[in-house]
Backbone as ProteinMPNN parsed JSONL, in Angstrom:
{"seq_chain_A": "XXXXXXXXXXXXXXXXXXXXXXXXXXXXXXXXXXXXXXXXXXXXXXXXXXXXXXXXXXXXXXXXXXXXXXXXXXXXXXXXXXXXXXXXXXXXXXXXXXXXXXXXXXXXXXXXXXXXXXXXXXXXXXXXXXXXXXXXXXXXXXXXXXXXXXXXXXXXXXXXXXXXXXXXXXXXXXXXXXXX", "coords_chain_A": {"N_chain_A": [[-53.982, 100.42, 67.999], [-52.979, 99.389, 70.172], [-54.376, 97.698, 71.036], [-53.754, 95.811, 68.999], [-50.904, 95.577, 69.653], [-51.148, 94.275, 71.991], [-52.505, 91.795, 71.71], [-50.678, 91.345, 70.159], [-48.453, 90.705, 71.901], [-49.723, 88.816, 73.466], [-49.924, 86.529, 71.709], [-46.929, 86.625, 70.947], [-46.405, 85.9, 73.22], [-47.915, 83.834, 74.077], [-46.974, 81.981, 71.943], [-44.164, 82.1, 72.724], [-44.609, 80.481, 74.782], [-45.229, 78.042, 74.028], [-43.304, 77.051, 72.196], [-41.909, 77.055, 74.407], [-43.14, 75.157, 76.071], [-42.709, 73.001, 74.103], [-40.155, 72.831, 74.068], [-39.389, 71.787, 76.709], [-40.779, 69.65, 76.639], [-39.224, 69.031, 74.987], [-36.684, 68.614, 75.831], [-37.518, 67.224, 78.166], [-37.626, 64.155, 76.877], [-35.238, 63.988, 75.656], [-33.331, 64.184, 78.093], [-34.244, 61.589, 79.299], [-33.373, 59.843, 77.162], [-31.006, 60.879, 77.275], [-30.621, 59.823, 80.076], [-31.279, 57.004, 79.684], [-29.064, 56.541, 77.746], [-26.977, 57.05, 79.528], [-27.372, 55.205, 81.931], [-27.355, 52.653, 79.85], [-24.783, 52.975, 79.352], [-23.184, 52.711, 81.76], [-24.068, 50.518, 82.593], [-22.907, 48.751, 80.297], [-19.902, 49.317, 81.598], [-20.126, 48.346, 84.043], [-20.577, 45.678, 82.727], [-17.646, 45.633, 81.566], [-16.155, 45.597, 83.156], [-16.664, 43.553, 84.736], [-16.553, 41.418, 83.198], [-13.329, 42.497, 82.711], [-12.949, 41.168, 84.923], [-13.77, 38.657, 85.052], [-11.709, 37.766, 82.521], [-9.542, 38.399, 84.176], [-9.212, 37.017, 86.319], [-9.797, 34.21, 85.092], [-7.203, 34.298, 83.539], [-5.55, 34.31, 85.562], [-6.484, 31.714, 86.335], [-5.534, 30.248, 83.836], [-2.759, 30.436, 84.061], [-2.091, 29.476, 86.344], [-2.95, 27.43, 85.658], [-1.245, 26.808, 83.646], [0.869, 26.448, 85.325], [0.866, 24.114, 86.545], [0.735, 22.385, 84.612], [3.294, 22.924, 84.3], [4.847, 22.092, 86.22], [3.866, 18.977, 86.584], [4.514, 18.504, 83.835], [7.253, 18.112, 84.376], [7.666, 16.48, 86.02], [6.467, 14.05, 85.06], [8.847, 13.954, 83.21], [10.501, 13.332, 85.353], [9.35, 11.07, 86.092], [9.729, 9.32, 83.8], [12.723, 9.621, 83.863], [13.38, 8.194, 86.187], [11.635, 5.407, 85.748], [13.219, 4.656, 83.283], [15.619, 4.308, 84.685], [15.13, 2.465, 86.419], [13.691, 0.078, 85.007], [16.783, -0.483, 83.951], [17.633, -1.026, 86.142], [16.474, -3.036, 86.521], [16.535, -4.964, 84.383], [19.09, -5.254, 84.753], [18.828, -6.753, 87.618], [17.617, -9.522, 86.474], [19.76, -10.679, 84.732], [21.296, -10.817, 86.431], [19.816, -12.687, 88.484], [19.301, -14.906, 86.647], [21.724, -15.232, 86.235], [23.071, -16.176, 88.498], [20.936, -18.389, 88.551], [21.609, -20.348, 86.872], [24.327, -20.983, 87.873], [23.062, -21.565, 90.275], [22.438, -24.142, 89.424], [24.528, -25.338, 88.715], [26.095, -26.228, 90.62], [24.053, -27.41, 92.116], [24.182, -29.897, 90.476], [26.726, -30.322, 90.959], [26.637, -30.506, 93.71], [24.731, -32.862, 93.645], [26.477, -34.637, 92.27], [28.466, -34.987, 94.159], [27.265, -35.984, 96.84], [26.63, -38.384, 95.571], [29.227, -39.173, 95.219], [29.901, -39.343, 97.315], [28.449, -41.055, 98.692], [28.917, -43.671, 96.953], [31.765, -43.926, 98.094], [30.5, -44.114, 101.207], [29.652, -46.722, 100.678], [32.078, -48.16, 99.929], [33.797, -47.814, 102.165], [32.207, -48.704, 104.207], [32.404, -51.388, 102.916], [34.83, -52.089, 103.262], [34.984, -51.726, 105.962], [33.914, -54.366, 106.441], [35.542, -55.574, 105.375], [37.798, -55.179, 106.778], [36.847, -56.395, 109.736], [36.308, -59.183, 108.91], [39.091, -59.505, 108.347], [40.084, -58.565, 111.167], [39.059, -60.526, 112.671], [40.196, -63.199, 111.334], [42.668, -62.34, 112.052], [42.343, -62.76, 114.727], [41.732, -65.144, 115.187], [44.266, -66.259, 113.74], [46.187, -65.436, 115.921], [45.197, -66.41, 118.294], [45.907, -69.761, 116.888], [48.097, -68.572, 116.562], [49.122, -68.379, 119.514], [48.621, -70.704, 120.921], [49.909, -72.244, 119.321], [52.88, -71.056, 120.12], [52.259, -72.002, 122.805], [52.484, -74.914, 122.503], [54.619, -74.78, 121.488], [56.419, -73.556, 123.593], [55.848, -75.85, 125.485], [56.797, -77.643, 124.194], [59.398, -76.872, 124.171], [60.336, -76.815, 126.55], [59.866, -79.72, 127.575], [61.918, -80.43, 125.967], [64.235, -78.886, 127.112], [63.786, -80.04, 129.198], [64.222, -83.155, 128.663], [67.512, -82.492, 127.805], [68.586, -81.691, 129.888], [68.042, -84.151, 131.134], [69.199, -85.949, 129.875], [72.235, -84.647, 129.768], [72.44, -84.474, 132.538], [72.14, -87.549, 132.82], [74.392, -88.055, 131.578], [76.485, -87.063, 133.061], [76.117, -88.202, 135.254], [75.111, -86.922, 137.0], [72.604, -85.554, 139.904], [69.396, -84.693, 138.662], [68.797, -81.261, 138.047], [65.965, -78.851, 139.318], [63.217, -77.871, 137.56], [62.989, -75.728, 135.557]], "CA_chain_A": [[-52.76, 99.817, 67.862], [-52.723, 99.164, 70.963], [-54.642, 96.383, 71.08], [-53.162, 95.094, 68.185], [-49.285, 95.271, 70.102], [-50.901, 93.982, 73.237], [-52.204, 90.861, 71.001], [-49.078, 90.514, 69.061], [-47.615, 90.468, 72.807], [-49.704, 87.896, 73.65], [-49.414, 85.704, 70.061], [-45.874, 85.984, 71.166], [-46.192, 85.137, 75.03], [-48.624, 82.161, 73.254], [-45.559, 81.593, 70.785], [-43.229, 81.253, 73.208], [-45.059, 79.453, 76.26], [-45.799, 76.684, 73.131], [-42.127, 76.906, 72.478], [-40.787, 76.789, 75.903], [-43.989, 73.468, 76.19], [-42.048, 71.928, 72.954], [-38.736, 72.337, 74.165], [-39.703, 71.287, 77.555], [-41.007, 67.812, 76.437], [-38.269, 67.7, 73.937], [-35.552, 68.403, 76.857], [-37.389, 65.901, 78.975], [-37.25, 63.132, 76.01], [-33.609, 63.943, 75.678], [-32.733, 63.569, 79.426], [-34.687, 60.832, 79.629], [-32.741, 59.751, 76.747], [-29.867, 60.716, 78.13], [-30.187, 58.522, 80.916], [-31.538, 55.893, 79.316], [-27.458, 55.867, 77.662], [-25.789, 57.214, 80.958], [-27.723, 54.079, 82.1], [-26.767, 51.714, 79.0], [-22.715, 53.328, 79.313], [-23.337, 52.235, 83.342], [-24.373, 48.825, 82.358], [-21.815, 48.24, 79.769], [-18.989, 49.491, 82.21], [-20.314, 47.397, 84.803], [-20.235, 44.474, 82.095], [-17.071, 45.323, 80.892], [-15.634, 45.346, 84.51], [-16.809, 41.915, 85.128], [-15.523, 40.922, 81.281], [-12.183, 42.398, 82.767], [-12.418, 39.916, 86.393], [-13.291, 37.581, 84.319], [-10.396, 37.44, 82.134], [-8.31, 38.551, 85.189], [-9.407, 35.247, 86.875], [-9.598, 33.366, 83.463], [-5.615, 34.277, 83.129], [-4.741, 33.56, 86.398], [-6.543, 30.325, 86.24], [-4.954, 29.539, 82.503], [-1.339, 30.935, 84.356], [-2.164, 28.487, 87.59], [-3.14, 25.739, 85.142], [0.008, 26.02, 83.244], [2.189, 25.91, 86.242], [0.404, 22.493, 87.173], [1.015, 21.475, 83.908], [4.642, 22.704, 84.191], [4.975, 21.303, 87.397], [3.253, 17.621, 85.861], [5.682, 17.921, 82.873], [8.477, 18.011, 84.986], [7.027, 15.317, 87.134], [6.373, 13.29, 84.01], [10.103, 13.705, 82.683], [11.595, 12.723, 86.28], [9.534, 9.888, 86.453], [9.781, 8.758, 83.081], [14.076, 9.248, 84.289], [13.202, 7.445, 87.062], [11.156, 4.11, 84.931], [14.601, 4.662, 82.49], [16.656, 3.707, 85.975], [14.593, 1.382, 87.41], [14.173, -0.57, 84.274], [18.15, -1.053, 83.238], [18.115, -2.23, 87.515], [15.282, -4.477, 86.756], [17.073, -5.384, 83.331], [20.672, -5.97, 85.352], [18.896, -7.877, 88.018], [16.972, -10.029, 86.147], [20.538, -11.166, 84.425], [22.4, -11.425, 87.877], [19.091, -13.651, 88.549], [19.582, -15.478, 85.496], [23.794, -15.877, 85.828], [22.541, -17.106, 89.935], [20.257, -19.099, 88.492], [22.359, -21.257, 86.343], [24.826, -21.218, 89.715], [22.669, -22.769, 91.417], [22.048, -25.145, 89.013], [26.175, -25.922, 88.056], [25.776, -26.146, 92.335], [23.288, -28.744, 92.378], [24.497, -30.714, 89.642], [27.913, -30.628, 92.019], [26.043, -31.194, 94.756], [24.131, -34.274, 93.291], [27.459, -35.368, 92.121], [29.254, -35.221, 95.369], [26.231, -36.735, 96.989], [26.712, -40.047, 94.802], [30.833, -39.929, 95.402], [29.96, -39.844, 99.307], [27.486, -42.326, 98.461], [30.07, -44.537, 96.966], [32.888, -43.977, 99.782], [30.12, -44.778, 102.195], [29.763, -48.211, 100.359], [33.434, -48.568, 100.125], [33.915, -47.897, 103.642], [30.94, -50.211, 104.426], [32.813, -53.109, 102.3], [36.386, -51.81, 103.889], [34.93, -51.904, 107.22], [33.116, -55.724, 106.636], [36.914, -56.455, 105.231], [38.513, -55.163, 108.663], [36.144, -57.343, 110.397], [36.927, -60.239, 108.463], [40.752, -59.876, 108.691], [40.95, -58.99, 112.087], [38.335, -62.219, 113.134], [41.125, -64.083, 110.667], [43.907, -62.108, 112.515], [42.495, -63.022, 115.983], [42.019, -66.8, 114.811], [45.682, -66.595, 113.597], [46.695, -65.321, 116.733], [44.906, -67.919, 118.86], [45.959, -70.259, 116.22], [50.034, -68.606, 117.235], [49.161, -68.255, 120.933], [48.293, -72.503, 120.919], [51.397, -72.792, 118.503], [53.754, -70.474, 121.002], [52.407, -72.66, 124.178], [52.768, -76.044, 122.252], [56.424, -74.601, 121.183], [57.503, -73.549, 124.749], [55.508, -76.77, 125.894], [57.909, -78.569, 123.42], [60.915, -76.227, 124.498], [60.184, -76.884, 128.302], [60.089, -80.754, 127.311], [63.163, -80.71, 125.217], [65.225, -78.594, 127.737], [63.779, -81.551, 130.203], [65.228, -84.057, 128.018], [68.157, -82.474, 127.613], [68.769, -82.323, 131.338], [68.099, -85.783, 131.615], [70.704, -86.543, 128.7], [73.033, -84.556, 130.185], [72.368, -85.343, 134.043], [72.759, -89.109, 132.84], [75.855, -88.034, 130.946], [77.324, -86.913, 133.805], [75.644, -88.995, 136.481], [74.672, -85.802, 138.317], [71.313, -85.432, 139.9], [68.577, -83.978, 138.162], [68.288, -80.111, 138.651], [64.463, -78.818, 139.437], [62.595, -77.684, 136.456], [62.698, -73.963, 135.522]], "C_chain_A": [[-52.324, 99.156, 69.171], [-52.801, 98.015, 71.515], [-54.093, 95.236, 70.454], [-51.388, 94.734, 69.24], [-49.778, 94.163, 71.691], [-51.374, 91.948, 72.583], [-51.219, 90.355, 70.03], [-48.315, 90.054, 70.529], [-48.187, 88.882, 73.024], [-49.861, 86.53, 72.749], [-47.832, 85.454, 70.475], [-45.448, 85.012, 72.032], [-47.005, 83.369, 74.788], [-47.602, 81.532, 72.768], [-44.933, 80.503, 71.759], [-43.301, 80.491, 74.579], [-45.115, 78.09, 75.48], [-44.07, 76.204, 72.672], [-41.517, 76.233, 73.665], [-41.69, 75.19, 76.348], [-43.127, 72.737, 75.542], [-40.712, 71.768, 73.392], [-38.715, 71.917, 76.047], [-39.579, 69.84, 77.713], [-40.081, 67.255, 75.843], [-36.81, 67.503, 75.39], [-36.133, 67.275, 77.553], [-37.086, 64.52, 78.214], [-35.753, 63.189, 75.863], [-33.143, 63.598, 76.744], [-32.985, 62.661, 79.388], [-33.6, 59.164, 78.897], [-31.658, 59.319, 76.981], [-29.188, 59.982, 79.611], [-30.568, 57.521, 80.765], [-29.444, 55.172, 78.895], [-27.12, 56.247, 78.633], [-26.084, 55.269, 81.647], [-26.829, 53.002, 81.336], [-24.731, 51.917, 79.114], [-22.534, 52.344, 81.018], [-23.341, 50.732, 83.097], [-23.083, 48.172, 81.575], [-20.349, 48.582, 80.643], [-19.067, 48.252, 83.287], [-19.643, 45.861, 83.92], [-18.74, 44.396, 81.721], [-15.779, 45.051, 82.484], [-15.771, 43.575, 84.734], [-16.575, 41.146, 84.099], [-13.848, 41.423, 82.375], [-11.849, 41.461, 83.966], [-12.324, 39.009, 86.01], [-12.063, 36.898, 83.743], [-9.355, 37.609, 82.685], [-7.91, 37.009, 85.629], [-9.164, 34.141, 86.212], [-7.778, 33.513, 83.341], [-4.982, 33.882, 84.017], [-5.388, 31.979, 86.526], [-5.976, 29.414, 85.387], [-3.344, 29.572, 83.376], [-1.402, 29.806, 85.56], [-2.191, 26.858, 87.153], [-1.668, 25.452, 83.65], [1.298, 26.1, 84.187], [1.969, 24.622, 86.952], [1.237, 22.358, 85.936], [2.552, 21.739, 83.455], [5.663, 21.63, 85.37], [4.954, 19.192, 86.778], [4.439, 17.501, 85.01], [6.768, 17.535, 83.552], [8.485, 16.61, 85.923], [7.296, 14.023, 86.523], [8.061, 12.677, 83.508], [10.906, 12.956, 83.897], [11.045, 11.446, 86.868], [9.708, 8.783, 85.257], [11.962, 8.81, 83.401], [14.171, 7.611, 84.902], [12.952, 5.674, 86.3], [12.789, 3.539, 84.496], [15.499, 3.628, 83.572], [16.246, 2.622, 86.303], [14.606, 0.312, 86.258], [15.028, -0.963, 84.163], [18.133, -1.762, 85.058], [17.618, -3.387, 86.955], [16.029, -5.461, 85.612], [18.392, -6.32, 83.89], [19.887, -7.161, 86.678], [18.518, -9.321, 87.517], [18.479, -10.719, 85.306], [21.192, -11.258, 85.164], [21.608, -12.576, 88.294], [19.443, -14.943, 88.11], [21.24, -16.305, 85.949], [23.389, -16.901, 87.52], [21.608, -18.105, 89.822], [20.919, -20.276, 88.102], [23.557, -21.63, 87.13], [24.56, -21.773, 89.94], [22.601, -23.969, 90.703], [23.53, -25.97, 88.644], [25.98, -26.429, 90.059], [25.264, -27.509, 92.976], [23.734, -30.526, 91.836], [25.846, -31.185, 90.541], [27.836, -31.422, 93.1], [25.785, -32.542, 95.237], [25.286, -35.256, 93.281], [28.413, -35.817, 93.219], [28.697, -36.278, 96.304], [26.907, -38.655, 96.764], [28.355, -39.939, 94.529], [30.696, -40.291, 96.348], [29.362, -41.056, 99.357], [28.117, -43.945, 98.277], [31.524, -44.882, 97.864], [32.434, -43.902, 100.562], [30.051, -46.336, 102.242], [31.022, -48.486, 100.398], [33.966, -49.015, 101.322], [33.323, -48.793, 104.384], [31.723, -51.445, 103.998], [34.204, -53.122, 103.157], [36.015, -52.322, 105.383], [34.669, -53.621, 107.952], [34.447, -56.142, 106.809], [37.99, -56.169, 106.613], [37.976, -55.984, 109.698], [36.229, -58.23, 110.164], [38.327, -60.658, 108.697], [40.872, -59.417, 110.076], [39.757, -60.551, 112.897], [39.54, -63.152, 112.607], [42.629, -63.465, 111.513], [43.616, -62.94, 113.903], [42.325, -64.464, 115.998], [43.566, -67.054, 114.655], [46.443, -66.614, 115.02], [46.489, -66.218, 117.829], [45.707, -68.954, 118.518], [48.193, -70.137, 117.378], [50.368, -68.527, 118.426], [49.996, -69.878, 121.535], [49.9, -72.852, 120.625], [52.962, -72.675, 119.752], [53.6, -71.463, 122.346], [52.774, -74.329, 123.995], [54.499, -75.822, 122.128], [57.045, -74.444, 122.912], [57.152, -74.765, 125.883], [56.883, -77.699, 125.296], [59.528, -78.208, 124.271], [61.348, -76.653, 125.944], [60.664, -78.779, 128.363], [61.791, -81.329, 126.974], [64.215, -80.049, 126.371], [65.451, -79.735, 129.027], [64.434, -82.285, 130.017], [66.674, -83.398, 127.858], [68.707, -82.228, 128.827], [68.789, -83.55, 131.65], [69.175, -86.319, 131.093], [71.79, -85.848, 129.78], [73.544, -84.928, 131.862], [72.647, -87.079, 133.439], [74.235, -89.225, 132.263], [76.698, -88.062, 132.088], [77.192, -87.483, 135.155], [75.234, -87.718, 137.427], [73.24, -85.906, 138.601], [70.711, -84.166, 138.853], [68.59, -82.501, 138.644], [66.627, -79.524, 138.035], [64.237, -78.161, 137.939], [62.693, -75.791, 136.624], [61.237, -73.45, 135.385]], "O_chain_A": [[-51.34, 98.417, 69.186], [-51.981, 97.374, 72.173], [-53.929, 94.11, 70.923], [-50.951, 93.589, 69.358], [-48.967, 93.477, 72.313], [-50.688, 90.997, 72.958], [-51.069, 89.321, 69.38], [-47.571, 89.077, 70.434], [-47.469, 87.896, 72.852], [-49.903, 85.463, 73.361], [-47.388, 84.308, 70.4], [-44.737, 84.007, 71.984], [-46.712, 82.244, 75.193], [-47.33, 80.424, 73.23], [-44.93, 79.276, 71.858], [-42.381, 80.037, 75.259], [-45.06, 77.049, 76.136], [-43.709, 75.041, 72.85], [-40.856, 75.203, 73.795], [-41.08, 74.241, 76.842], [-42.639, 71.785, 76.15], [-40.101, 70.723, 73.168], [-37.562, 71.793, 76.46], [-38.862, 69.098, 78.385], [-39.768, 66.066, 75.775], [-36.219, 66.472, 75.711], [-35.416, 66.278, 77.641], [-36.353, 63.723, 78.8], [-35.156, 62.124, 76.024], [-32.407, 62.614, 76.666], [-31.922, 62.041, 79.418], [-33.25, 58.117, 79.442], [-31.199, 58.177, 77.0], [-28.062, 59.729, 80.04], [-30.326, 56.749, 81.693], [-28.805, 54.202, 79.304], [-26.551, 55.228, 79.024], [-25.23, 54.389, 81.757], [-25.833, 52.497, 81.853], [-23.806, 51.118, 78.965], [-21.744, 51.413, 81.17], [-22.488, 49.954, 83.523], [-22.374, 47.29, 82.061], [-19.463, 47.871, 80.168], [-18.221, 47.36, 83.352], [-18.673, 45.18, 84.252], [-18.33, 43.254, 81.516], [-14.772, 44.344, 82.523], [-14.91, 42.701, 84.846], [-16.368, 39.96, 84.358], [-13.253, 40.419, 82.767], [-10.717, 40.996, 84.094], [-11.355, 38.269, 86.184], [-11.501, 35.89, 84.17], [-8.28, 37.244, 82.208], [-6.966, 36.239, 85.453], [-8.455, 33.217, 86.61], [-7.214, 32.487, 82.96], [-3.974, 33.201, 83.828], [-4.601, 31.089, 86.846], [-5.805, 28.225, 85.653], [-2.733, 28.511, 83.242], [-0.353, 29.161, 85.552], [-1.842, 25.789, 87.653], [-1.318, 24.454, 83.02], [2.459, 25.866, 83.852], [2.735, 24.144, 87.788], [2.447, 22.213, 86.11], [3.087, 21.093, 82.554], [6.631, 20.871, 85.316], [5.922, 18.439, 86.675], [5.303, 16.653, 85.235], [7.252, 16.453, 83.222], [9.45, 15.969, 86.339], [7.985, 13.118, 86.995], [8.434, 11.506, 83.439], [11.788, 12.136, 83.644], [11.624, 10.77, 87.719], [9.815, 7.586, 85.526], [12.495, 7.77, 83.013], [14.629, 6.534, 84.519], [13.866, 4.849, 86.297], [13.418, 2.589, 84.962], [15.922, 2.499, 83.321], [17.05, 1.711, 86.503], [15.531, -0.491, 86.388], [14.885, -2.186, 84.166], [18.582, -2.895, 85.232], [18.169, -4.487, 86.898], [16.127, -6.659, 85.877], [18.677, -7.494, 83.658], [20.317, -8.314, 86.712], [19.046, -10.28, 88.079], [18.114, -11.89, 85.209], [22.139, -11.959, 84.805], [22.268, -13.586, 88.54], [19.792, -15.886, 88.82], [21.638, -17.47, 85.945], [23.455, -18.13, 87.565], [21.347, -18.765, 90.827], [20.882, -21.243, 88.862], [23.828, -22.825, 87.011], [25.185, -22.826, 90.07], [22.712, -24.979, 91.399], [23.517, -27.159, 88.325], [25.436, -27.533, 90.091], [25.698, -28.292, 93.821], [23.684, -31.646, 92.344], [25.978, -32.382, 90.795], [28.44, -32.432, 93.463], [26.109, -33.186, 96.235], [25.322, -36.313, 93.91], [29.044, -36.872, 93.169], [29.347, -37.281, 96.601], [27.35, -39.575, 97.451], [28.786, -40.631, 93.607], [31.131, -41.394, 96.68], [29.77, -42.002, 100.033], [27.97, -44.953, 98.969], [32.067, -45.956, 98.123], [33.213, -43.585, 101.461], [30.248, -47.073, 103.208], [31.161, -49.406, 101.204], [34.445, -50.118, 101.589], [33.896, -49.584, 105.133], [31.686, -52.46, 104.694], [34.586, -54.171, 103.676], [36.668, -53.213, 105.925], [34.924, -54.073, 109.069], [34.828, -56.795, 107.781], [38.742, -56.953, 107.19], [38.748, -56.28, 110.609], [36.304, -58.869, 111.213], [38.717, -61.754, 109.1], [41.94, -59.841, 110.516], [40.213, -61.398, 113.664], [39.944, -63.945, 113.458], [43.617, -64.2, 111.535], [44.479, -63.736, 114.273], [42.852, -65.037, 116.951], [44.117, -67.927, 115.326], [47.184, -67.549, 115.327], [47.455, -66.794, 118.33], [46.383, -69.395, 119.448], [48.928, -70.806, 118.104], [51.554, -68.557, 118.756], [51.047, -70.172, 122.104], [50.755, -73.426, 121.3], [53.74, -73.555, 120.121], [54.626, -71.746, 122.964], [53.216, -75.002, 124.926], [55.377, -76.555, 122.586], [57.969, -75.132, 123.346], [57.801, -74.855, 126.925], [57.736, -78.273, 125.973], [60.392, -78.944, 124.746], [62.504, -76.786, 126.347], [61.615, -79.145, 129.053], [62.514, -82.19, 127.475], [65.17, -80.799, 126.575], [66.459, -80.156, 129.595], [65.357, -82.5, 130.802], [67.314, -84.435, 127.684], [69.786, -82.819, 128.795], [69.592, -84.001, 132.467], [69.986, -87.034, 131.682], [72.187, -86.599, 130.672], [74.587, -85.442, 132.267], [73.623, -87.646, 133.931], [75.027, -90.156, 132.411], [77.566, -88.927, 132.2], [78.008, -87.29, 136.056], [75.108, -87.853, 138.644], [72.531, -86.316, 137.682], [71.264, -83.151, 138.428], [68.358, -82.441, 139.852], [66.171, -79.641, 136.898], [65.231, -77.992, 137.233], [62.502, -74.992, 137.541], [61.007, -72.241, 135.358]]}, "name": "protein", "num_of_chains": 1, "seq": "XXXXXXXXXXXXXXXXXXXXXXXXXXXXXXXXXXXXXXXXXXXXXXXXXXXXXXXXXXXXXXXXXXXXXXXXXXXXXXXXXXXXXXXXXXXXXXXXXXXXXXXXXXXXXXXXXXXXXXXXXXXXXXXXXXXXXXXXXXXXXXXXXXXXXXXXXXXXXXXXXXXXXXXXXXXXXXXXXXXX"}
């Protein structure tokens, strides 16, 4: 019996050395396993880390690119104000233009017209001036004309007061008195 217990011992110690082999290989397939997912959990953390920078970055770039494009809108509205303004100027000068344009032209037309009055009261003046030249040539002929007349008259007068000295000197037998 003895033999028999010392081969049942070792049938068992066989047993469980073939045991403790099987669960050996199976524990190492399981760790192995098991870090194959500790691994795959590692990897996907990693990934999901750089999935969350991503969309960190991704939000602040969407959040950066709608404060441009709040910025822009606003930009947009104060220069489309702006156009609004500048237009109704461009609108008002372009009819102050316009009202100065036709100015100048009521201006010219004045102008022209004044022009061709001066034009005509330079000819006037021109014919006025020929006719002052004419009448006084005819005044200074007249006056010649009444100079001659005036020296023939006090020629005459000088004569006649002669003669009438003589008349009266013979009237009265007195001598002659000298000539004035």
């Amino acid at each position: 019996m003895r033999s028999f217990l010392v081969t049942l011992l070792m049938v068992f110690a066989l047993g469980l050395c073939g045991l403790v082999a099987f669960q050996w290989t199976r524990e190492v397939r399981l760790r192995q396993r098991l870090q194959e997912l500790v691994d795959e959990v590692q990897n996907q953390k990693e990934a999901l880390q750089n999935l969350d920078g991503l969309v960190r970055r991704t939000q602040e770039e969407v959040d950066r690119l709608e404060g441009i494009r709040k910025n822009l809108t606003q930009t947009i509205q104060t220069n489309m104000a702006e156009l609004s303004r500048l237009d109704k100027e461009l609108d008002k000068a372009l009819r102050e233009n316009e009202r100065l344009q036709q100015q100048v032209e009521v201006y010219k037309q004045a102008l022209a017209q004044a022009n061709e009055n001066i034009e005509r009261q330079n000819q006037t003046i021109a014919q006025q001036n020929e006719e002052m030249k004419k009448l006084a040539e005819e005044r200074n002929g007249i006056v010649a004309k009444y100079n001659e007349l005036v020296e023939q008259f006090n020629d005459l007068v000088q004569k006649w007061n002669a003669q009438q000295e003589a008349l009266a000197a013979s009237a009265t037998n007195a001598p002659p008195a000298g000539r004035r």
